[in-house]
Each structure stands twice: as structure tokens, then as C-alpha cells.
Steps between C-alpha positions, in 0.01 A plus 500: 500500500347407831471208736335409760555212779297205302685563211273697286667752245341804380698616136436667195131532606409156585485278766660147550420286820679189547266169541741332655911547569636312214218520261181661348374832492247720444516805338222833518526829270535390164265510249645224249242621233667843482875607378678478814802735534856347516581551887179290554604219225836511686343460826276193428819318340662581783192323675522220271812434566560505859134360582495223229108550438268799532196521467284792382061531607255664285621513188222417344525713218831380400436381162646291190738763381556699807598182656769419217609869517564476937656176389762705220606741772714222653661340184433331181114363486570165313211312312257337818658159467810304282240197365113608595274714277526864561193718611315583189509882586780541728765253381748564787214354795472157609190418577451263782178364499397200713222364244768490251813327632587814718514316882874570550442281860883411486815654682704687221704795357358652180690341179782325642492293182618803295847636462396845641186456764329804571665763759149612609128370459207699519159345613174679549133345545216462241260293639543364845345167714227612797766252665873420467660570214803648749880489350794401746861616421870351616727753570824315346779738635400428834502092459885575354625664784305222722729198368721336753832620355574164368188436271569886384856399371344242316206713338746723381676236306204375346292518155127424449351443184194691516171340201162629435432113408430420898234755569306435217575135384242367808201309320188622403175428611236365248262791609759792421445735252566485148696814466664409846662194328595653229719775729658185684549337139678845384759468830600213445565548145726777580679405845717734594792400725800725708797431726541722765692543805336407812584801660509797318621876536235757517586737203373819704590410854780270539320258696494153477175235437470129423318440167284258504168417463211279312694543192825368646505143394883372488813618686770450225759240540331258766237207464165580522416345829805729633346801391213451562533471895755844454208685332288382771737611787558835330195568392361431897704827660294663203197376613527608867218675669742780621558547119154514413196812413109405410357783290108505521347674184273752496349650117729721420846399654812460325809305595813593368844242595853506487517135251897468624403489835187239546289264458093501503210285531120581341287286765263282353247511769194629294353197351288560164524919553674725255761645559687756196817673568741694271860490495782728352859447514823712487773293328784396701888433475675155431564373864836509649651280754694542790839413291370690193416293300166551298222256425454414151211363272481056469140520263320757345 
């Protein structure tokens, strides 16, 4: 493996240069269409994991199943999502499209609601804006180690109850879509709802992030109003520009993240454009806290 001053690695025959020092990177030499030998697998993890994002240009003919088969080398591919309607042909992808209820403009961490949210997601472009359309991500391990020493005793005490009711309970417009409805009508039907520490324990690396996000609705054991203004608080050091990397898609990029470790953001800057993207996930662990203990399932 080699270094150099800015930080960029060279291992296993690709290239990883850091887009800033606490997160984001992008990554040159790998073909994600093709069988990609184990050091290299190992290496991009190992990207993954100490980068919180990467993101890979012209891939373009990363397809369907190729796509699902990158995703396998990390893990488990679960089905796309817990509630929504599977691709037809690929039932693991998630298809995110913004004429059909896919504008994801909201600060969050994939499936928070579920026992077990993802460990990694995998994103890459279909159909892209001429303008915006960029995706933002929170680099949560960061906004952790950030907390006045006070307010991080406290985190580590506390339990969020984490619902897929919030992000899609908002009311619909009398011009939406028919089938758009009918995806809302199927979440609500089948809310999903976790507890969670607020900070948990990275399974792979030890380290230590707050757990938050759009999904986190209730800290358990205080009045609403109270947690409330504790989300907010937390969720603030999350938010911080310091903490932050803006992705700008080309056709053909893919975005792989470490879900343990952040947060993102799709920008909904585009106005009536289209904008399709695919997603693949790699199941993930039940979360533990800093005592231990492990979240458990309230709904669902």
C-alpha cells in the first residue's frame, strides 16, 4: 500500500483520494461491472469504512444484476426495501425515482425504523437532472466525538425510537400521482418502528456515532417537548459544515456508504426534472450501545 502527502492510497490496484479529512472519497481502478478479486473487495471496504462514502465515475455499464452482485461481495443483499414494492426484475433494488415519490430531500440514515438497518447502501445514477439533483452526506462519527463532554454522557444514556410513519405520513397533494398515493397508503399501513441507542458501536471499527436522523421521532422516557429540543441539539453537531460532503453526479457514478456511520440528503433543487437512481443494500447488525445493550423492535 502507498500514500502520499494529501492522503491518497494506492492498494490492491485502485486508487482512493480523500475529498475531504473526515469524509468522502473517491475511488479510480475498479471496474464494478467485472468480478473484482478479493484484495480489491478488501480494499474498497477498507475505503468504506474509514472514508464513510466513496464514490466511483464511469460506471456506466454497471447494470441491474452486476449491481446486486458488487452489492453481495460485502454481505447479505436483502430485498430493496422492508414495506415498498420490489423492482419487478431485480427485487433486491430500490428504485428512487423523483416522479414517483422518490425525492428523499430529508436528513436521514437508511431504515432506522427497522430492527437491523442496513450496514452499507449502494447508489448509482439512471437518469440524472441538467441541474441539481446533488446528494449531501453527515459524517456521524465525527459529530460524536464533537460533543462537549457533558451532552456526550448524556447521548450515551439515551434511547430513540426510530418510525417510518414521520417520513412518509406528510400530506399529499391533490395533483400527486395515483400510484404515488397508493405507496404512501402502503407505509402507513405497515409502520415499522425501532428503539435504538443514540450512540452506537461500529460493529467493524469500534468507533462511536450518534444515531439519529429523520426517522428519529421520540427519545424514550421524556415528554415530547423534551425530546424534541435533545434531538434538535444532537442532531445540530451532525449537521455541521465541518461534517459535511456534496457529491455532484455525473451518468455513470456510483456511491457506495458506510449506513452506521451517516447521514445523507438527496437535494431537491431540480424542479419538474427527472431524476432515477438505484439503490442496493448490504444488511446490517442489531445496533449496540455504549453499555451493550441492543436495540430491539416496538412495531412491525
Amino acid at each position: 500500500m502507498e500514500s502520499t502527502l494529501d492522503g491518497t492510497v494506492v492498494e490492491a490496484g485502485i486508487t482512493v483520494r480523500p475529498l475531504t479529512s473526515r469524509i468522502g472519497a473517491e475511488v479510480a481502478g475498479a471496474r464494478l461491472s467485472e468480478s473484482l478479486g478479493d484484495a480489491t473487495v478488501a480494499a474498497i471496504r477498507r475505503a468504506a469504512l474509514a472514508h464513510k462514502v466513496i464514490f466511483f465515475r464511469d460506471q456506466a455499464d454497471l447494470d441491474e444484476g452486476a449491481h446486486v452482485a458488487f452489492a453481495g461481495r460485502f454481505g447479505q443483499v436483502p430485498l430493496g426495501h422492508p414495506v415498498l414494492k420490489s423492482h419487478e426484475r431485480q427485487p433486491m433494488i430500490m428504485r428512487l425515482d423523483s416522479d414517483d415519490f422518490g425525492r428523499a430531500d430529508h436528513w436521514h440514515t437508511d431504515s432506522t425504523f427497522s430492527l437491523r438497518p442496513p450496514s452499507f447502501s449502494i447508489l448509482r445514477a439512471v437518469q440524472l437532472p441538467e441541474l441539481g439533483g446533488d446528494t449531501m452526506w453527515a459524517d456521524t462519527q465525527s459529530a460524536y466525538t464533537r460533543l462537549p463532554p457533558p451532552l456526550r454522557a448524556l447521548a450515551e444514556q439515551l434511547r430513540v425510537v426510530h418510525t417510518n410513519a414521520y417520513d412518509y405520513g406528510r400530506s399529499l397533494r391533490a395533483e400527486e400521482r395515483d400510484d404515488t398515493r397508493m405507496n404512501r397508503d402502503r407505509l402507513m399501513a405497515a409502520v415499522l418502528e425501532a428503539e435504538h441507542p443514540m450512540v452506537r458501536v461500529h460493529e467493524e471499527t469500534g468507533r462511536r456515532s450518534l444515531l439519529l436522523g429523520g426517522f428519529a421521532q421520540h427519545v424514550s422516557g421524556l415528554s415530547s417537548s423534551v425530546a424534541a429540543d435533545l434531538l434538535r441539539i444532537f442532531q445540530s453537531y451532525v449537521l455541521r459544515p465541518e461534517h459535511l460532503v456534496r457529491w455532484r453526479w455525473r451518468p455513470g457514478d456510483v456511491a457506495m456508504w458506510d449506513n452506521r456511520s451517516t447521514q445523507h440528503y438527496a437535494v431537491n433543487d431540480y424542479g419538474e426534472a427527472r431524476r432515477r437512481m438505484e439503490r442496493v443494500i448490504v444488511a446490517g447488525e442489531v445496533p449496540v450501545g455504549v453499555d451493550g445493550s441492543r436495540s430491539r423492535s416496538l412495531r412491525g
